[in-house]
C-alpha positions in Angstrom: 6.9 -54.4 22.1 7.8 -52.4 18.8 8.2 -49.2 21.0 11.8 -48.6 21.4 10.6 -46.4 24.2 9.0 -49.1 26.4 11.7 -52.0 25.7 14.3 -50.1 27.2 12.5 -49.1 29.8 11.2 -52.6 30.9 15.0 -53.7 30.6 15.9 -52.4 33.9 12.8 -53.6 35.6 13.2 -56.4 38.2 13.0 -59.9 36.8 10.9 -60.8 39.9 7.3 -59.5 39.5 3.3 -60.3 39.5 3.3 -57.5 37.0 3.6 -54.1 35.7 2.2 -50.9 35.4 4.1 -48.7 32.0 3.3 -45.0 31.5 4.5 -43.2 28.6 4.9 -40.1 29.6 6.0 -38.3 26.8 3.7 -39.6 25.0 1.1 -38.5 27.4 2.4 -34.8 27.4 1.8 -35.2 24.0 -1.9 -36.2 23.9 -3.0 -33.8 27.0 -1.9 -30.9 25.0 -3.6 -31.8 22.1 -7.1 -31.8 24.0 -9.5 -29.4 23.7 -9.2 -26.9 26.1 -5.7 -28.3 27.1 -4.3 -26.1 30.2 -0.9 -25.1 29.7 1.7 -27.4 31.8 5.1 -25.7 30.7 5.9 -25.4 34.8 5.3 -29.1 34.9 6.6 -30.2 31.7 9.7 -31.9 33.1 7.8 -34.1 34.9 6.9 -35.6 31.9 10.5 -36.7 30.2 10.8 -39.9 30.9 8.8 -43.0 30.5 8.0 -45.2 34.5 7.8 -48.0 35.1 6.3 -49.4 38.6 6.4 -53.3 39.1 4.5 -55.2 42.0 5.1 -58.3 44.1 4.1 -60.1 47.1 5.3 -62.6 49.4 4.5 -63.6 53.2 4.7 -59.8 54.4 2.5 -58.2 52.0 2.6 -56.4 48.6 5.4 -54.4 47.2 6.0 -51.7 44.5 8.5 -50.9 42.8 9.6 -48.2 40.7 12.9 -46.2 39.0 11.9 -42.8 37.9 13.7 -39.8 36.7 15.0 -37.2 38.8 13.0 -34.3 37.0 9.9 -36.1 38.7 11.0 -34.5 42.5 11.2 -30.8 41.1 7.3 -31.6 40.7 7.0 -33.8 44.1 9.9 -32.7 46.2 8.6 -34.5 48.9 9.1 -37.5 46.9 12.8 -38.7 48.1 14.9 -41.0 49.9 14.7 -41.3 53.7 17.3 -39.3 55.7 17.2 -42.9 58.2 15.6 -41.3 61.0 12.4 -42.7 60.9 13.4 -45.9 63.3 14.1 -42.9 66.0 10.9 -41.4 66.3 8.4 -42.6 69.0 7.6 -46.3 69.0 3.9 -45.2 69.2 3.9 -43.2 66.2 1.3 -44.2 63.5 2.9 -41.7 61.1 6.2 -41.0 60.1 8.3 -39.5 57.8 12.2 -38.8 57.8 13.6 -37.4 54.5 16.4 -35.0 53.9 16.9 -31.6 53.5 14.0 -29.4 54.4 15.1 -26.4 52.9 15.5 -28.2 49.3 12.1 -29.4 49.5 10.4 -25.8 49.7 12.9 -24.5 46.9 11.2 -27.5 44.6 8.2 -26.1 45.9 8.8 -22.4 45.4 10.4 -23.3 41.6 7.0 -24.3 40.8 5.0 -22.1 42.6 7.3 -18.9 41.0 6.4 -19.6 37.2 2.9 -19.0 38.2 3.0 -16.7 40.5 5.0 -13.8 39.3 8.4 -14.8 40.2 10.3 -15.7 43.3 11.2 -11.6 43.8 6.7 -11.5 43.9 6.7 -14.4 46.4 9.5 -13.5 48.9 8.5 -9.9 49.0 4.9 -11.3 50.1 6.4 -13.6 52.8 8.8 -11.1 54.0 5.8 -8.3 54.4 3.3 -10.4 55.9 5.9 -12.3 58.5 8.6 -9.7 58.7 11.6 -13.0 58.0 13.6 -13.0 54.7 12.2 -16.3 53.1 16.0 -17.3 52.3 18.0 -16.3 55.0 16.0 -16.6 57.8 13.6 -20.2 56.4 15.2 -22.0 53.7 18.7 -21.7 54.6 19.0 -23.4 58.2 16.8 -25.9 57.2 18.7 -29.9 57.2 16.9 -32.9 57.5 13.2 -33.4 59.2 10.6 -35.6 60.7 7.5 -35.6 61.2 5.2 -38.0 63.7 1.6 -37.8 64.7 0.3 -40.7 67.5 -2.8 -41.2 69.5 -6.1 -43.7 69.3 -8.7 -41.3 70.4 -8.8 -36.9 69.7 -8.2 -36.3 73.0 -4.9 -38.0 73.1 -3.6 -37.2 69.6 0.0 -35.5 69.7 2.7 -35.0 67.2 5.3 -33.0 66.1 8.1 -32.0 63.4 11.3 -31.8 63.8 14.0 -30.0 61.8 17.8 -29.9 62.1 19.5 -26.6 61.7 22.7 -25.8 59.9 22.7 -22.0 61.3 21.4 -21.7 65.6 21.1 -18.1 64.9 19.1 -18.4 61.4 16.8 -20.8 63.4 16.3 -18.4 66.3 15.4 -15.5 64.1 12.9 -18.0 62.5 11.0 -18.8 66.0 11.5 -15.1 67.0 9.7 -14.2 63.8 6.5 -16.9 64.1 6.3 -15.4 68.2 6.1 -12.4 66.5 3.1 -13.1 64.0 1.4 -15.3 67.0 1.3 -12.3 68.9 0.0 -9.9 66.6 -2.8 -12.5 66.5 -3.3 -13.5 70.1 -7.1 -11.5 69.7 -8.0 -15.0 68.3 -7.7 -16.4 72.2 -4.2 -17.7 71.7 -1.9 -16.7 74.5 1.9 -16.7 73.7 4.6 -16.9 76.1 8.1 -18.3 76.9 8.6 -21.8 76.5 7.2 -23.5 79.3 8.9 -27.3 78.9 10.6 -29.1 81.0 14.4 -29.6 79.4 14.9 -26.0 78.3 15.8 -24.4 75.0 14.8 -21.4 73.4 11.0 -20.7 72.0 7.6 -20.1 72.5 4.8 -21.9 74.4 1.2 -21.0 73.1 -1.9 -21.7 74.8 -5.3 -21.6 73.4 -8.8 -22.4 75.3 -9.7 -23.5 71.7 -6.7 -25.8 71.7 -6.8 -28.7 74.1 -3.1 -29.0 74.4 -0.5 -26.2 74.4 1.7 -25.9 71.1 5.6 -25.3 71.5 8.0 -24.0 69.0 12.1 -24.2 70.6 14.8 -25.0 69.6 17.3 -27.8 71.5 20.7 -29.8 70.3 20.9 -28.6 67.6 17.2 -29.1 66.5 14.0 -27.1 66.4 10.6 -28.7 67.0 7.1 -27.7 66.4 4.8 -29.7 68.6 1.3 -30.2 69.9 1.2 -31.3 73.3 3.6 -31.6 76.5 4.2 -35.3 75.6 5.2 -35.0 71.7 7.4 -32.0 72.5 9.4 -34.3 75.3 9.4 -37.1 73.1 10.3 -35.5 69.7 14.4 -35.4 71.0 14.3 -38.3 73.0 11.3 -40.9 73.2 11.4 -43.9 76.0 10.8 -46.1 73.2 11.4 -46.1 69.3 10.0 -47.2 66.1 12.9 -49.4 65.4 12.2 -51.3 68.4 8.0 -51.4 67.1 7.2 -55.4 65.5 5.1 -53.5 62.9 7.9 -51.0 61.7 10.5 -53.5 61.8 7.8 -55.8 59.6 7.4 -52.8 57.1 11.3 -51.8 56.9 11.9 -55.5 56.2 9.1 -55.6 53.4 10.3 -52.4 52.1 14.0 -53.9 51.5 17.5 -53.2 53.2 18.5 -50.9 49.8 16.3 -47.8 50.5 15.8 -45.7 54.2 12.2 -45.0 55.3 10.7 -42.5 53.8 7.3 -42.4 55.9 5.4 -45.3 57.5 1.7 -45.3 58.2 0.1 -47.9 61.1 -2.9 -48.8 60.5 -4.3 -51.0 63.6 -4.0 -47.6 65.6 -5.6 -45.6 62.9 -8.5 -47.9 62.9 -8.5 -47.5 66.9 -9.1 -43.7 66.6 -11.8 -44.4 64.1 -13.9 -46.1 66.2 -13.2 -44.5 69.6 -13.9 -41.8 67.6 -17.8 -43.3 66.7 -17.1 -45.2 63.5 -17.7 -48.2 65.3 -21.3 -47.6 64.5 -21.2 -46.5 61.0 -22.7 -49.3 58.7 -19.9 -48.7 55.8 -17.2 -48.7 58.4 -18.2 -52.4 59.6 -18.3 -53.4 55.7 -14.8 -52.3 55.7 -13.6 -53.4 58.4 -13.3 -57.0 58.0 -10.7 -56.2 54.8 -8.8 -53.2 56.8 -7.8 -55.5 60.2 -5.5 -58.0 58.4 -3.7 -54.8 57.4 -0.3 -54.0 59.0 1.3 -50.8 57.5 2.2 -48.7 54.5 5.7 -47.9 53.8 7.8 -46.2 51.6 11.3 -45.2 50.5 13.8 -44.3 47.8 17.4 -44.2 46.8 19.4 -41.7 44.3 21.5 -43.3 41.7 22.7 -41.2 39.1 19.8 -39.3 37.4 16.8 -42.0 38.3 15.4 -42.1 41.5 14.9 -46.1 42.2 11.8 -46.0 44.9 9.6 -48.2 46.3 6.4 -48.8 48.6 5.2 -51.8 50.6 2.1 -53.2 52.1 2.3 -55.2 54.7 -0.3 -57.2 56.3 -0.6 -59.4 59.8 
């Protein structure tokens, strides 16, 4: 409590909590590089700015976590950010999900990092462009908006998912699937056969069939979006499911855990999880039935986060039935 850096940190902490969890992170910069042996962390040294702070709670739904962290925290974790509110559109039958915004932001964190250690960003785009033949800005980073992502299915045989990606630029996009049909062909010798898109609905892509692969994969693009799926169903689904997660009892249990101030982020099921486990022969694995009886009353894990200022103000929740 003498620390001026922990009081003001726990002064914008919520009131409301079981307890706490404070990390000094300057302070552990400090002592890391001090170690023997120490490997440098200049790339990462910005994650390390600020002090964080998480809190936890619980009531009827489950157990929640809260956190406000700095900014300088996403150029390490890009993928750590608020929701882009899409998640509640995705297929009601989804056990995974994640909606977050700006696609092509993301993989510039990503690249930042990766360029300090990798010879530069001239070193890592002139890699991309000669293995792929695409210009890693122009014709990747710069159509990409917001994405999803959703993977479903209780035994292997019926798993499906895809991603989804708004573009900002149709013709950027197109060069993008023309380029990956491109690279798939120049390794169809692996069994994969690559053709035009063979989906009911239309748009422009690639179908790609494998006798390794028990359900074809297709890459298009449609209004204004272009999806990467595996299987007939998640590609027909990915636009416009029958049903959505907003109308699911267990998402609308996790958003409401989560609270109404932040978007979903991702959301994990885990009932059907559990399902595919033991269709999948877990059922008779001894550790999986000491587990079990702790894992059923679970409902779903889900997360979010919202901007304000130079702190991002995040939380998770886990709900139970």
């Amino acid at each position: 409590e003498d620390d001026e850096r922990y009081r003001e940190t726990l002064e914008d902490a919520p009131e409301d909590r079981l307890g706490f969890v404070y990390v000094d992170m300057p302070g552990l910069f400090e002592r890391l590089q001090r170690m023997p042996g120490a490997m440098p962390l200049g790339p990462f040294q910005r994650i390390f700015d600020e002090a964080i702070l998480a809190t936890a709670d619980a009531n009827e739904d489950g157990v929640r976590f809260e956190a406000t962290i700095p900014k300088s925290l996403i150029a390490g974790f890009p993928i750590v950010s608020e929701g882009s509110g899409a998640a509640g559109d995705l297929p009601g039958d989804a056990w995974i999900a994640l909606a977050q915004p700006d696609l092509g932001q993301t993989i510039e964190g990503y690249l930042g990092l990766a360029a300090q250690s990798l010879g530069g960003r001239d070193v890592i785009e002139e890699q991309f462009r000669s293995s792929t033949g695409l210009d890693l800005e122009e014709d990747v980073i710069s159509w990409m908006g917001d994405w999803s992502l959703f993977v479903r299915g209780t035994s292997v045989d019926e798993l499906n998912g895809a991603v989804v990606v708004e573009t900002k630029d149709e013709e950027a996009s197109g060069r993008f699937i023309d380029g990956i049909a491109r690279l798939l062909r120049r390794t169809s010798g692996l069994g994969a056969a690559v053709g035009p898109l063979d989906l009911p609905g239309g748009g422009e892509g690639v179908t790609v069939r494998s006798q390794e692969v028990p359900q074809p994969i297709h890459l298009f693009e449609r209004d204004g979006k272009v999806v990467a799926a595996f299987g007939d169903a998640a590609a027909e689904d990915a636009l416009d499911p029958a049903e959505t997660l907003s109308e699911s009892a267990d998402f609308t249990q996790a958003e409401e855990a989560l609270g109404g101030d932040f978007a979903v982020s991702f959301f994990v099921a885990f009932q059907p999880i559990l399902a595919l486990a033991e269709a999948e022969g877990a059922g008779s694995d001894e550790d999986f039935q000491k587990a079990k009886p702790y894992l059923e009353p679970l409902g779903a894990l889900v997360g979010g986060a919202s901007e304000d200022g130079d702190k991002l103000h995040s939380a998770f929740a886990l709900t139970v039935k």
